[in-house]
C-alpha positions as CSV (number, residue, x, y, z in Angstrom):
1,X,83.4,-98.8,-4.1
2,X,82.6,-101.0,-0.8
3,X,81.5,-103.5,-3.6
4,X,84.9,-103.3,-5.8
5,X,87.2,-103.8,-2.6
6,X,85.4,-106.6,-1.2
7,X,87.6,-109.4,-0.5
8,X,85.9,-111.9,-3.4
9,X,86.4,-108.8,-5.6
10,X,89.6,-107.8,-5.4
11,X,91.4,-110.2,-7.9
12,X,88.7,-109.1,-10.7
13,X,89.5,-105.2,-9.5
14,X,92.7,-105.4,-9.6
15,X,92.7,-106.6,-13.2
16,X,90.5,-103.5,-14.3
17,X,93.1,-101.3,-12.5
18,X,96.3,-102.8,-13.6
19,X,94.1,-102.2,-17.4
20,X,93.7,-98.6,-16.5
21,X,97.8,-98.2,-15.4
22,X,99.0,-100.0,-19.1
23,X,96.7,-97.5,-20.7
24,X,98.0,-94.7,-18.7
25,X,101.4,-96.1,-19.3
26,X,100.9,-96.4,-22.9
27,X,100.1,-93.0,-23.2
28,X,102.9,-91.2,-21.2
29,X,105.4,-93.2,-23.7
30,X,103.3,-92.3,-26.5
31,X,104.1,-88.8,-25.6
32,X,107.6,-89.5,-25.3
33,X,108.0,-91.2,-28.7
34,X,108.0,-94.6,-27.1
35,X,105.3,-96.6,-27.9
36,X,104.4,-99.9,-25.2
37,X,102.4,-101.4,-27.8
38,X,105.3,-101.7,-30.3
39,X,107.9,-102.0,-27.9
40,X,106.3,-105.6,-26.1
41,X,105.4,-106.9,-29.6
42,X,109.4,-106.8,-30.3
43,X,110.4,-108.2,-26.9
44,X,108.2,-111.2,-27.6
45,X,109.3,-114.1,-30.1
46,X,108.1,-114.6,-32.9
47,X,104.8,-116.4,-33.5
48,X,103.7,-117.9,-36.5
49,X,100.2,-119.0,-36.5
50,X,100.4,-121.0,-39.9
51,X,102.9,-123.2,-39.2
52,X,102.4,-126.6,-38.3
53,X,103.0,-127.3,-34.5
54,X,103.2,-130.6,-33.1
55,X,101.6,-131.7,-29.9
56,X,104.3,-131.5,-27.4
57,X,101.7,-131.6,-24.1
58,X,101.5,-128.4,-22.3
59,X,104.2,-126.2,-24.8
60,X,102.4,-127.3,-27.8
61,X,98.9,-126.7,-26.1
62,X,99.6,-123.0,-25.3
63,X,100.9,-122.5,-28.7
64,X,97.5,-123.5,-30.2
65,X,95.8,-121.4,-27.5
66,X,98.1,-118.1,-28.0
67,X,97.1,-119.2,-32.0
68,X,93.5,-119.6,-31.0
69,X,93.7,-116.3,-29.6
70,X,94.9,-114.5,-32.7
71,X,98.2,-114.0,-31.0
72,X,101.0,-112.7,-33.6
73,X,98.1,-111.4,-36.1
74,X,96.9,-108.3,-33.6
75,X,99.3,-106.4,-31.1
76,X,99.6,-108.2,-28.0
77,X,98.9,-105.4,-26.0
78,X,95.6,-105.1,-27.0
79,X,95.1,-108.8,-26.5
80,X,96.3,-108.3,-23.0
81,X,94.0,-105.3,-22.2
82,X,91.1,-107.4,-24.0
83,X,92.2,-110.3,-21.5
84,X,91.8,-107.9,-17.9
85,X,88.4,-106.1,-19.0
86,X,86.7,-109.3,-19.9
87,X,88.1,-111.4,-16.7
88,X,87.9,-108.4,-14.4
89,X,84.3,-107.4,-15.6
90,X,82.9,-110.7,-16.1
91,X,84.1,-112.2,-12.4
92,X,82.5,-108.6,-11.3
93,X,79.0,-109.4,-12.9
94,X,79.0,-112.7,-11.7
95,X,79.5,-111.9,-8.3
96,X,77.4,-109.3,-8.3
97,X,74.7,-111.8,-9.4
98,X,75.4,-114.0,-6.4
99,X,75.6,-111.2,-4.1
100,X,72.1,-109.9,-5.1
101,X,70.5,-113.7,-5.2
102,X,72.8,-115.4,-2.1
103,X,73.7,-112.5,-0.1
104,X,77.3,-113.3,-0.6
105,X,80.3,-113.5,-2.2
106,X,82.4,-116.4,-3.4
107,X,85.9,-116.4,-2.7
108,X,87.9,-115.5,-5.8
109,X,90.4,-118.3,-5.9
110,X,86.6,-120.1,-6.6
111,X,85.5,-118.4,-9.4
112,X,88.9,-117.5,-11.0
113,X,88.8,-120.5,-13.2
114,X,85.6,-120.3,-14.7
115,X,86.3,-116.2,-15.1
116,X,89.5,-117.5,-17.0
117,X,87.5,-119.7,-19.0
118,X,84.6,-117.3,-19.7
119,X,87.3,-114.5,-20.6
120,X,89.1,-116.3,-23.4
121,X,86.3,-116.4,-26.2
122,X,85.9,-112.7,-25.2
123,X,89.3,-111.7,-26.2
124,X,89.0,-114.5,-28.9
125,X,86.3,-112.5,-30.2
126,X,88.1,-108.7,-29.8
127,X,91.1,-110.8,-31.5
128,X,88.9,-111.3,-34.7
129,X,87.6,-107.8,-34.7
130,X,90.8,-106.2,-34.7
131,X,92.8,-108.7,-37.1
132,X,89.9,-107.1,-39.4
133,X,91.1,-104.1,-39.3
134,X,94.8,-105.5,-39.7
135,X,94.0,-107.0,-42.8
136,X,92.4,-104.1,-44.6
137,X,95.2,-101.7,-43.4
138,X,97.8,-103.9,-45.3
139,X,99.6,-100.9,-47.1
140,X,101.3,-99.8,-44.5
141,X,102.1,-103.0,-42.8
142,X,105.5,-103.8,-42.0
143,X,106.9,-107.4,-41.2
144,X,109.3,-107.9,-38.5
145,X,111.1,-109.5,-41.4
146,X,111.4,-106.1,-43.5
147,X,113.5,-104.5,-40.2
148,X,116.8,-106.4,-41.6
149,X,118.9,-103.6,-43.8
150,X,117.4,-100.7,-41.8
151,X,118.7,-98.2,-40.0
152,X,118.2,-97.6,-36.1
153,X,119.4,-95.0,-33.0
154,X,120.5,-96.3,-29.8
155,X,117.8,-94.8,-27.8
156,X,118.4,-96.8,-24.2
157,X,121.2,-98.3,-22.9
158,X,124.6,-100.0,-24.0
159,X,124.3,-102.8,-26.5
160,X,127.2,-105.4,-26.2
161,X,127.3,-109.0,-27.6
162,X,124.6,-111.0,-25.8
163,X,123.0,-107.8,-23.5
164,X,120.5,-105.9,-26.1
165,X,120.0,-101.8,-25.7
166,X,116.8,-100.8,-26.9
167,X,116.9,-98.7,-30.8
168,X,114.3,-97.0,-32.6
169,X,113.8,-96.6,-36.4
170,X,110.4,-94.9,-38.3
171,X,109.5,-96.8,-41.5
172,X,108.7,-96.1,-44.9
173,X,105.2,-94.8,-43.4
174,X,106.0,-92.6,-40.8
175,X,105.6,-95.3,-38.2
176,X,108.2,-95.3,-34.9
177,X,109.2,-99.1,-34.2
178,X,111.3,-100.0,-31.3
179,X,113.6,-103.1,-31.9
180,X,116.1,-104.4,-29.1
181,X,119.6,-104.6,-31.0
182,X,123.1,-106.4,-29.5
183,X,125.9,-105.8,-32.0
184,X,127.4,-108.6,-34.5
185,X,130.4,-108.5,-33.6
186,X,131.9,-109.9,-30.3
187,X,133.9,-107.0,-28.7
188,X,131.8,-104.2,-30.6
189,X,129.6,-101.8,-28.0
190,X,126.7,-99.4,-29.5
191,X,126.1,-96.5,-27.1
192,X,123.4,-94.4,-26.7
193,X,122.8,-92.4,-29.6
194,X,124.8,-93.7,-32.0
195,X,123.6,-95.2,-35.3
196,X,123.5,-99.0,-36.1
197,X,122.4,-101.0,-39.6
198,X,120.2,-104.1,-38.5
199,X,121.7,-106.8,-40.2
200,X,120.2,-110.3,-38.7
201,X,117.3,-111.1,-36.2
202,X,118.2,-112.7,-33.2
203,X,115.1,-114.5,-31.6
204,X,113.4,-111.7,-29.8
205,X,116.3,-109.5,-30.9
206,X,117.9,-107.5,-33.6
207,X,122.2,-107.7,-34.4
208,X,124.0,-104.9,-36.3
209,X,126.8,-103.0,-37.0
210,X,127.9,-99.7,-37.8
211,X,126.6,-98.3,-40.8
212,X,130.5,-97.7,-42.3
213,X,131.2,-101.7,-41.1
């Protein structure tokens, strides 16, 4: 524990721990019928990893990383938990190897960078593993595409043009997906409970009206 709060360990701790409270976190909501996993994957834009994307500088080079990284083929929580177990374990092993063979620690704003680097290929590598299991389980996949035409409960929230409330529809298999919807129409309001048709995606978002509109 004196070795985990040192002050050259606290930035590769503190990304274990923050692991630890998303999974926590994941499974309260799971309990509650709200899944984190599902619910980040919709907040996020869409991400296409197929399509041709020209070299703007920095924007077009984190496209091709996020791509790299198997981004928008496997849920993006588990690509961010893959992300703080490999940079928080591997910036732990190294400076425990440094401790053992220097007697001391490195500061972390030191080793962050090569951690970062070492990390990637890691979750490059978990990426892979799970997109496996993706593939083979394509029966019951659903496209974001397929949402448009279904229909969805205000579960959080008011929904008015331009300020998304959060809705929540189960699919053909049995799977929960939460979708953030705003209606279509300017002047229309969807409150909490009430039934709405999704009718048009809306960058990270969902529109839709009433299911008598």
């Amino acid at each position: 524990m004196i070795f985990l709060l040192e002050d050259g360990n606290q930035l590769f701790t503190g990304a274990l721990v923050l692991m630890l409270m998303i999974a926590v976190l994941e499974g309260v909501m799971t309990l509650i019928g709200a899944g984190l996993s599902d619910l980040l994957d919709n907040l996020l834009p869409d991400f296409d990893i197929n399509a041709e994307v020209p070299d703007t500088g920095l924007s077009g080079g984190l496209t091709k990383l996020l791509g790299w990284l198997r981004f928008g083929e496997v849920p993006a929580l588990i690509l961010l938990i893959a992300f703080l177990v490999s940079f928080g374990i591997s910036g732990l092993l190294i400076q425990m190897f440094l401790e053992a063979y220097l007697g001391t620690l490195l500061p972390a704003w030191i080793l962050a960078m090569p951690v970062l680097l070492l990390a990637l290929p890691q979750v490059r590598f978990v990426g892979n593993i799970m997109r496996r299991f993706a593939i083979g389980d394509e029966t019951e996949a659903v496209g974001r595409d397929s949402f448009v035409g279904r229909k969805a409960v205000i579960t959080l929230g008011e929904a008015t043009a331009g300020s998304p409330a959060e809705a929540r529809f189960s699919d053909e298999f049995g799977t929960t997906h939460y979708v953030m919807v705003e209606p279509y129409d300017e002047g229309e309001m969807f409150s909490q409970g009430q039934q709405v048709v999704l009718v048009e995606a809306h960058g990270a978002s969902f529109r839709g009206i009433r299911p008598n509109s």
